[in-house]
C-alpha positions in Angstrom: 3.5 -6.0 20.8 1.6 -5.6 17.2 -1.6 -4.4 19.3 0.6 -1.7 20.8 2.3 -0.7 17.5 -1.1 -0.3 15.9 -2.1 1.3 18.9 0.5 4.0 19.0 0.3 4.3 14.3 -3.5 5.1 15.2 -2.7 7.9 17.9 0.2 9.5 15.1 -1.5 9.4 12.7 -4.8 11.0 13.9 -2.7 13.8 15.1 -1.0 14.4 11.6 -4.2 13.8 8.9 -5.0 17.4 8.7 -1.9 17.2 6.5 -3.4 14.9 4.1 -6.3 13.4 3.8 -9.6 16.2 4.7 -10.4 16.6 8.2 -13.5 15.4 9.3 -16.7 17.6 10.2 -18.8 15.3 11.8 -18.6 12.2 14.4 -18.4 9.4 11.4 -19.4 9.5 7.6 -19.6 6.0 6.8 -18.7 5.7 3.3 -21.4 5.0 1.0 -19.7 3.6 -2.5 -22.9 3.4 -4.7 -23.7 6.9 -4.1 -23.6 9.0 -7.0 -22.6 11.8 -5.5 -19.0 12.9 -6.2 -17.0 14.2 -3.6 -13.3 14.3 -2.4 -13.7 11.1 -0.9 -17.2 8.7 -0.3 -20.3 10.1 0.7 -22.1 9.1 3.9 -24.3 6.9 4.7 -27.8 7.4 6.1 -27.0 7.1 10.2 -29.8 5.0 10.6 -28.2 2.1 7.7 -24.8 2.1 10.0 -23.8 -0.8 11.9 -20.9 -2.0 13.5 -19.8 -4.3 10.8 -19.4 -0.8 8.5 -16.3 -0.2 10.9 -14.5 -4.0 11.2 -12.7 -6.2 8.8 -11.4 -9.8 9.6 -9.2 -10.0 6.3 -5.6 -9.3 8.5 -6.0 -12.2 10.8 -4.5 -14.9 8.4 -2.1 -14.8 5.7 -2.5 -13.5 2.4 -2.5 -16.1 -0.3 1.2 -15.6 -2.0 0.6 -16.8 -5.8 2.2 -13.2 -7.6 5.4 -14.1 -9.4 7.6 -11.6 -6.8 6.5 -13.8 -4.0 4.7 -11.6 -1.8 0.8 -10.6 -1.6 -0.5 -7.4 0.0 -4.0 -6.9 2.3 -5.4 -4.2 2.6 -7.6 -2.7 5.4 -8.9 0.7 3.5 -12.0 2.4 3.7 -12.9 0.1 0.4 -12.6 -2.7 3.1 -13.9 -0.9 6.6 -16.6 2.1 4.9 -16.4 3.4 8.3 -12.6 4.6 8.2 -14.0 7.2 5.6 -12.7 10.9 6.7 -10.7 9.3 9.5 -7.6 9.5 7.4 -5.9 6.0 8.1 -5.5 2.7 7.2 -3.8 -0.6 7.7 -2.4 -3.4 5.4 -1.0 -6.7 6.0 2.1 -8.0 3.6 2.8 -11.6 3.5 6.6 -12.5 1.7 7.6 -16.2 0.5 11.2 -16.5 1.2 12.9 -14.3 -1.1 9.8 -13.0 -1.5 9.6 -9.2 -2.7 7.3 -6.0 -2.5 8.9 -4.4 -5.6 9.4 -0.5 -5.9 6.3 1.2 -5.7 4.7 4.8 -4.2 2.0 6.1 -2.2 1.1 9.4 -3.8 -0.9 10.1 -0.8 0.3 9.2 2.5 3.8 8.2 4.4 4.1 4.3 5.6 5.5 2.8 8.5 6.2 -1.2 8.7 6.2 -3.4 12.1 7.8 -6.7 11.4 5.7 -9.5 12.5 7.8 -12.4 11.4 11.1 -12.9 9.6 13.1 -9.7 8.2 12.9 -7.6 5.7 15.4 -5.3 3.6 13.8 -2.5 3.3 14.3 0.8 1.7 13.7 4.3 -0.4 15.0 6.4 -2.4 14.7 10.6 -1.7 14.7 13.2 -4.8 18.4 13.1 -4.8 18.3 9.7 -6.0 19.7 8.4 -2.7 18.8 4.9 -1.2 18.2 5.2 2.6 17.9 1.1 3.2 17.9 -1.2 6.6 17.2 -4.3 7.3 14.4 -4.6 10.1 13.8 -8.0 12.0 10.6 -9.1 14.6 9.3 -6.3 16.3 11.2 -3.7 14.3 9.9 -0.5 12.6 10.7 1.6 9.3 9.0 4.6 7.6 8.6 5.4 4.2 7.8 9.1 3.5 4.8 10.1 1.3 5.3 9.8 -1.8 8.7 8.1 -2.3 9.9 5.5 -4.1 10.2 2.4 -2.0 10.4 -1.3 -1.1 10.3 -4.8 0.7 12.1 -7.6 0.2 12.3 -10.9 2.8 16.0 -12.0 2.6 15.2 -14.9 5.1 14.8 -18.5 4.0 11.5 -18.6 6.1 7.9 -17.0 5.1 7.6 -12.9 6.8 4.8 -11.1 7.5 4.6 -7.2 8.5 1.7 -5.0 9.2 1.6 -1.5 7.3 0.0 1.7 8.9 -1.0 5.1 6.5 -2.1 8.6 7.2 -4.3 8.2 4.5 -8.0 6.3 4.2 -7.0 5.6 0.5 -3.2 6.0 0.6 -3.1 4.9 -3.5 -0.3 2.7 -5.0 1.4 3.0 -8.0 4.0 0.0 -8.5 6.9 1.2 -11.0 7.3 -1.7 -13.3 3.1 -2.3 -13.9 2.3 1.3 -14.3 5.2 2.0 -16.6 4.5 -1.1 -18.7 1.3 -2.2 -18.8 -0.7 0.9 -18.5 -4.0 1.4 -21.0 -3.4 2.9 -23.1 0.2 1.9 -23.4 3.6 4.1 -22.6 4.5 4.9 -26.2 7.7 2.5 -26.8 9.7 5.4 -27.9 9.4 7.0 -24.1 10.1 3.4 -22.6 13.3 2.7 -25.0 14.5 6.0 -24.7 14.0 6.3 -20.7 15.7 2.6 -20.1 18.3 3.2 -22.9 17.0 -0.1 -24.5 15.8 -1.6 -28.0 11.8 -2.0 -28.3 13.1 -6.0 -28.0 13.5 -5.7 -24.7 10.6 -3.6 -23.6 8.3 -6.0 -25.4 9.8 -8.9 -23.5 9.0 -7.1 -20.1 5.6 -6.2 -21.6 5.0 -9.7 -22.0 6.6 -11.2 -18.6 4.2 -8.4 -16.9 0.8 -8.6 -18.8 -1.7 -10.0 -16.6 -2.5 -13.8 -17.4 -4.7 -14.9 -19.1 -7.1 -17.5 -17.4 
């Protein structure tokens, strides 16, 4: 069932990139990440350097190691991972949840998602523009979209470990989680925008500062 998910995400999506990510002008541009040269994605490779490792990735055959304090990890499969999905315009992740495990709210700036369930369920959800939640909860072998760009999340309500495989429209589909990028961005959210915006003392906003600052080994 997951090989004819991915199967039918892939055929979608191929059909859609022009929206998003640039269309491609040539039979494969395997990326080439120490290039110098700046474009609007990687530039190529030499042909005659490509091989067939440039366009597989083993990383989503096992589970993620969960050791984040929201109980879930995320795998990706971009064209940082697989060079050769560069101009192709999609991508796959894998997302592993402990029970009670949550994906907390985060974005894709640059491409819409769409879960499969491959173990356990989920609540899922987003929020549109109007500040309304559409939310579900999706078991094995169920599906749920998240449109481009919207606030959204994960969350295994299950006593049992869940996994789900992610598709994107997007080699690079970019993620911006709420909570780290409002509070522990460099240089720092002035305090006076996050107390104001939470309607909160600078207390408070330190002590979420603190719980989320990246520890130290």
């Amino acid at each position: 069932m997951a090989a004819v998910f991915i199967y039918l995400v892939v055929s979608a999506v191929l059909s859609g990139a022009l929206a998003y990510d640039p269309d491609l002008l040539q039979d494969i541009c395997v990326a080439n990440p120490s290039s110098d040269i700046k474009v609007n994605g990687f530039a190529c490779k030499s042909e005659a350097n490509i091989s067939a490792s440039d366009f597989a990735f083993e990383g989503l055959a096992k589970p993620g190691i969960i050791n984040s304090s929201v109980g879930s990890v995320v795998t990706t499969a971009n064209v940082e991972k697989i060079p050769g999905l560069n101009t192709l315009g999609i991508s796959l992740a894998r997302l592993d949840y402990a029970p009670g495990g949550l994906n907390p709210p985060h974005t894709h700036p640059r491409a819409t998602e769409i879960v499969f369930v491959l173990e356990g369920e989920l609540d899922v959800g987003f929020i549109t523009t109007a500040n309304k939640l559409i939310s579900k909860t999706i078991k094995k072998g169920e599906t749920f979209v998240f449109p481009r760009g919207l606030v959204h999340f994960q969350m295994n309500n299950g006593d049992k470990a869940a996994a789900a495989l992610a598709a994107f429209n997007s080699q690079l589909p970019g993620t911006q989680s709420i909570a780290l990028t409002l509070f522990t961005a460099t240089p720092a959210v002035p305090d006076d925008v996050l107390t104001k915006a939470f309607q909160v003392g600078t207390k408070e906003i330190n002590k979420i500062k603190d719980k989320l600052a990246p520890k130290k080994s």
